[in-house]
C-alpha positions as CSV (number, residue, x, y, z in Angstrom):
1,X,-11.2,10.7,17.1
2,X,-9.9,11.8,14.0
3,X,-11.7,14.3,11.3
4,X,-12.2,13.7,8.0
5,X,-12.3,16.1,5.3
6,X,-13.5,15.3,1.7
7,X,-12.9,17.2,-1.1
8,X,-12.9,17.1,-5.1
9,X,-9.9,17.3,-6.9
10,X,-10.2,18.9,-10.4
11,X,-7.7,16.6,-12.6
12,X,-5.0,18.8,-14.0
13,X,-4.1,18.5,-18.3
14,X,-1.4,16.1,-18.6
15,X,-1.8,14.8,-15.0
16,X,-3.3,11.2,-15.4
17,X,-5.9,10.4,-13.3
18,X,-6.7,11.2,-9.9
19,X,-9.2,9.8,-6.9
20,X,-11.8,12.3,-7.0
21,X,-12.2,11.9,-2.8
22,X,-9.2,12.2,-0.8
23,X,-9.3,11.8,2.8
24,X,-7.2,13.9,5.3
25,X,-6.3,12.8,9.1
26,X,-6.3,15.4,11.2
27,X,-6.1,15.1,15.0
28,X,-4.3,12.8,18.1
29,X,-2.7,10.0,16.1
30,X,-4.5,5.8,17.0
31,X,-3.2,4.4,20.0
32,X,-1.3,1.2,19.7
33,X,-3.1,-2.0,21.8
34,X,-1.2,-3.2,24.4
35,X,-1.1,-6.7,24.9
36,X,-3.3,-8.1,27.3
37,X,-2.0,-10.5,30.4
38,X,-2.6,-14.3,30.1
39,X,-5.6,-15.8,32.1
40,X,-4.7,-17.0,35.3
41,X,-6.6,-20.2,33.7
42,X,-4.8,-20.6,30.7
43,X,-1.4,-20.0,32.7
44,X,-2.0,-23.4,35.0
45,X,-2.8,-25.1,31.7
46,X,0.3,-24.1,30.1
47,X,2.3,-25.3,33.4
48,X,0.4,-28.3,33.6
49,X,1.4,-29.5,29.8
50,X,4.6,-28.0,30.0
51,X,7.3,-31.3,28.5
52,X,10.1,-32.2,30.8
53,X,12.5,-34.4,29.0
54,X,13.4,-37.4,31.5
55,X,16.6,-37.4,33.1
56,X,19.6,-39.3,31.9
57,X,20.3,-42.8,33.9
58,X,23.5,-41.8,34.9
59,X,25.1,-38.2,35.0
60,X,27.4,-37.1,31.9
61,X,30.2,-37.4,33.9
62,X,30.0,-41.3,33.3
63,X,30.0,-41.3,29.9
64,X,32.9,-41.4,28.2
65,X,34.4,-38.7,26.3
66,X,34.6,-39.1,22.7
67,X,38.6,-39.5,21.7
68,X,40.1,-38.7,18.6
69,X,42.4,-41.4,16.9
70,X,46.0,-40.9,17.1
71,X,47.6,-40.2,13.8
72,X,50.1,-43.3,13.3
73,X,53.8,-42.0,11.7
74,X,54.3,-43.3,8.6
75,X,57.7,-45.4,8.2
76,X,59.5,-42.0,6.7
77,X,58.8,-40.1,9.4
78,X,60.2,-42.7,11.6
79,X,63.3,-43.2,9.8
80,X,63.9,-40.2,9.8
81,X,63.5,-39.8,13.7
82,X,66.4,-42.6,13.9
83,X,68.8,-40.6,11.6
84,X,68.1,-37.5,14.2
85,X,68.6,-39.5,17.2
86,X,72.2,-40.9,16.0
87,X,72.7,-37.7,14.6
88,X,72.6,-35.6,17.8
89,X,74.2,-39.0,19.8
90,X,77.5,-38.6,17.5
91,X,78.4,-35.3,16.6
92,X,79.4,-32.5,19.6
93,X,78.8,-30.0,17.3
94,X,75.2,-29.0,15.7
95,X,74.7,-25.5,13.8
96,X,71.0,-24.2,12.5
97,X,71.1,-22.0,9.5
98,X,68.7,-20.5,7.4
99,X,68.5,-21.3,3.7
100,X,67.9,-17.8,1.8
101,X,67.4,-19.2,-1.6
102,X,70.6,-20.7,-2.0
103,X,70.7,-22.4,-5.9
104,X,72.2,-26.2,-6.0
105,X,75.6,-24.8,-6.9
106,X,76.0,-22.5,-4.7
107,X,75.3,-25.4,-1.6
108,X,77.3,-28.0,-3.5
109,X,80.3,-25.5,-3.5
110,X,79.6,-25.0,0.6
111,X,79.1,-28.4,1.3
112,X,82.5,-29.0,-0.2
113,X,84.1,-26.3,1.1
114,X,82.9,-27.6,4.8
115,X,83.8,-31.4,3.8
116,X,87.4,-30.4,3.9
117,X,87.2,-29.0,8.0
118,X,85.4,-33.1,8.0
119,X,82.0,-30.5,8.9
120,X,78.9,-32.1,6.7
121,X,75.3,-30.7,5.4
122,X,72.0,-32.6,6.5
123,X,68.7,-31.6,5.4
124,X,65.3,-32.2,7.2
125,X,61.9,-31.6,7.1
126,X,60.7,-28.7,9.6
127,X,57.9,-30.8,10.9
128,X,59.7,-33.7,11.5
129,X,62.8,-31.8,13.4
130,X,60.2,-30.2,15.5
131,X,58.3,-33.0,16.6
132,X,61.8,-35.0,17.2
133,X,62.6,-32.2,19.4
134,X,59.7,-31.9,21.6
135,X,60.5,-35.1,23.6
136,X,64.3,-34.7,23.8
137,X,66.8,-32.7,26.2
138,X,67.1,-30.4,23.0
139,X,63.7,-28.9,23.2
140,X,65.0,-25.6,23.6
141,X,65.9,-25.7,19.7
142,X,62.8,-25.6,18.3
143,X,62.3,-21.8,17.8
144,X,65.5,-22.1,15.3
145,X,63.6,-24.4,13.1
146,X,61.4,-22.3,11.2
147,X,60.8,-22.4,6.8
148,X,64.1,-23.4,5.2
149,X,66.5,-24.6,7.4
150,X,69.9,-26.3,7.0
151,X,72.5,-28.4,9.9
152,X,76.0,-28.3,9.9
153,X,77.3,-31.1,12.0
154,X,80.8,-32.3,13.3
155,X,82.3,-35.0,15.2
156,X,84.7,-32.5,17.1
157,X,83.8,-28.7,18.1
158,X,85.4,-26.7,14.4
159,X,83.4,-23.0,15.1
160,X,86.1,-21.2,14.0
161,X,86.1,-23.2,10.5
162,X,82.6,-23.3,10.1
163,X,82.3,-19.1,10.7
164,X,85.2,-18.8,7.9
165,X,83.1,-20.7,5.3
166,X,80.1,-19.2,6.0
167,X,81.9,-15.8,5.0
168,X,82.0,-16.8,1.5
169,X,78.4,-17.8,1.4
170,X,75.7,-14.8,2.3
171,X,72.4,-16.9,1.7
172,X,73.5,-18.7,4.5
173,X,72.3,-17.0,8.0
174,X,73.9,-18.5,11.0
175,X,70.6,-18.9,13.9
176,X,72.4,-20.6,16.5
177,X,73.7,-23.8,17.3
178,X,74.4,-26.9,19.8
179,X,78.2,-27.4,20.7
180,X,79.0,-30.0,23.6
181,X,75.4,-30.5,25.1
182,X,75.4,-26.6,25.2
183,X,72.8,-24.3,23.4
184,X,74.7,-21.2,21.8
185,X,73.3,-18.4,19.9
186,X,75.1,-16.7,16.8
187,X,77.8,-14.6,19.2
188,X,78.3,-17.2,22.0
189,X,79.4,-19.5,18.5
190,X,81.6,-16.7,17.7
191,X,82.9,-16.6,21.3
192,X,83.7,-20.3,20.9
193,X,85.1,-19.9,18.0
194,X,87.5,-17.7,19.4
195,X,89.0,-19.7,22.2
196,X,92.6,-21.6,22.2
197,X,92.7,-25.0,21.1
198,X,92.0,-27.9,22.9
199,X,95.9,-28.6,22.5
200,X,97.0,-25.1,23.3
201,X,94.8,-25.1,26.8
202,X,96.3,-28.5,27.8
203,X,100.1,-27.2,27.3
204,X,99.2,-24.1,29.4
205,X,97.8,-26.5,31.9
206,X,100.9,-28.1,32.3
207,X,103.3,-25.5,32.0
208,X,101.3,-23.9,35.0
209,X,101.0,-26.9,37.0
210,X,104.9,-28.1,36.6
211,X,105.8,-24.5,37.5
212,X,103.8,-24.2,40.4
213,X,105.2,-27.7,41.5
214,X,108.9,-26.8,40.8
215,X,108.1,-23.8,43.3
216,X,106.7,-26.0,46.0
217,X,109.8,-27.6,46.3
218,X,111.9,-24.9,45.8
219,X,109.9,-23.3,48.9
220,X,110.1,-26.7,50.7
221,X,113.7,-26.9,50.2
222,X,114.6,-23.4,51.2
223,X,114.6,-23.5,55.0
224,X,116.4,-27.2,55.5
225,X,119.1,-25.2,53.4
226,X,119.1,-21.9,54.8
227,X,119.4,-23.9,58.2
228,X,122.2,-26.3,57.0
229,X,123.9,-23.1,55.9
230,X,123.5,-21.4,59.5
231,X,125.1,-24.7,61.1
232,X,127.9,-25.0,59.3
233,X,128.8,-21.2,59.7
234,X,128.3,-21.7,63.3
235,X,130.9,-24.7,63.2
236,X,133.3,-23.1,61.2
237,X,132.8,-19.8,64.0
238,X,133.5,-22.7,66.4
239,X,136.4,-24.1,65.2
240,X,138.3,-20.7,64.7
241,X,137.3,-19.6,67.9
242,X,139.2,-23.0,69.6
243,X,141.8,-22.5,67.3
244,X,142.6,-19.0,68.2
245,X,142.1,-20.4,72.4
246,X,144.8,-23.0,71.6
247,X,147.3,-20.7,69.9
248,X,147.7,-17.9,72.7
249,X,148.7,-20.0,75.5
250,X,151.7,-21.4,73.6
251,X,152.9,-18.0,72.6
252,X,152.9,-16.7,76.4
253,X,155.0,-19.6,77.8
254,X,157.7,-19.6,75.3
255,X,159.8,-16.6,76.9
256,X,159.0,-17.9,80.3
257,X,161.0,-20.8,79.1
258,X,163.7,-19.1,77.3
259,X,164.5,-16.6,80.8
């Protein structure tokens, strides 16, 4: 139990006013009730009018999940799908670049400059690339197409044009490229770009394959001579050799004759 002491307090001047009892606690502070445990009575009640909710007639694996409604492309998406399609059909040649805020003159000048190699400038939405993409043998592209992105396309393989244009034009950042069906990056373009023409390779070809031929049948043609040659030295061999046999005897029976 706690003590309680009572006092007066004499109010001070100036001080307002004060409670002239004030109580002090002294001693072990209260201690706090503790909860008691529920009657063993009052326990079956709660069990007994506890609520379970009836079970469902069929388990949730039945019901069908709820599905979202497909998103139909408009016609500008699909037209634009088409022009893809025949674009990657027709050309062997397909370069990504980035866009680095090139002004209109600057990509009329390039476009013109790459209309005279016959290479041309398309422009596409991101979006619309990337979802072209996803279903095609060209999936493997769609990391290039990211923010403002520009396709230079060709009928015929012209790296080594296309690199030489793209000098003159530094907003322009090469990311990679499609050439014949084959995914390049920036340096296997420049590697292409560096090999012979299509032209050059096929004289080589058949400057190798006429020599090679022309020494086949030199090679053939070298032992049936070489053998030829052999046979006729032997005859000739022959030959003198009778000849000498047939000229001796007639010089030894001449002075017979003459004693």
């Amino acid at each position: 139990m706690a003590a309680t002491l009572c006092g007066r307090l004499v109010p001070r001047p100036g001080a307002g006013w004060l409670p002239l009892a004030h109580s002090v606690r002294h001693g072990s502070k209260a201690v706090t009730r503790h909860r008691k445990p529920m009657h063993i009575l009052k326990q079956k009640l709660l069990a007994v009018t506890e609520y379970i909710p009836p079970k469902p007639s069929a388990p949730p694996e039945v019901f069908s999940p709820r599905t979202r409604e497909a998103e139909q492309e408009s016609g500008l998406v699909v037209f634009l799908k088409r022009d893809l399609e025949a674009l990657f059909r027709d050309h062997k040649m397909i370069a990504v670049a980035q866009n680095n805020a090139s002004n209109a003159e600057d990509t009329l000048i390039l476009k013109q400059r790459l209309l005279r190699h016959d290479i041309r400038v398309k422009f596409f939405p991101v979006k619309v690339v990337r979802s072209f993409l996803e279903n095609t043998p060209y999936r493997n592209m769609k990391p290039l197409f990211i923010g403002h992105t520009v396709l230079f396309v060709s009928k015929e393989p012209k790296a080594k044009e296309m690199l030489a244009t793209l000098k003159g034009s530094p907003q322009m950042v090469l990311l990679g490229g499609c050439i014949e069906n084959t995914l390049l990056s920036v340096q296997g373009i420049v590697d292409y770009s560096r090999l012979p023409s299509h032209a050059t390779i096929q004289g080589q070809l058949v400057s190798g394959l006429t020599a090679m031929t022309s020494r086949t049948a030199s090679m053939l043609q070298h032992h049936p001579s070489h053998l030829s040659a052999l046979l006729q030295q032997y005859v000739k061999q022959q030959s003198a050799g009778a000849a000498a046999g047939v000229v001796a005897p007639q010089s030894t029976s001449v002075p017979e004759g003459a004693a």
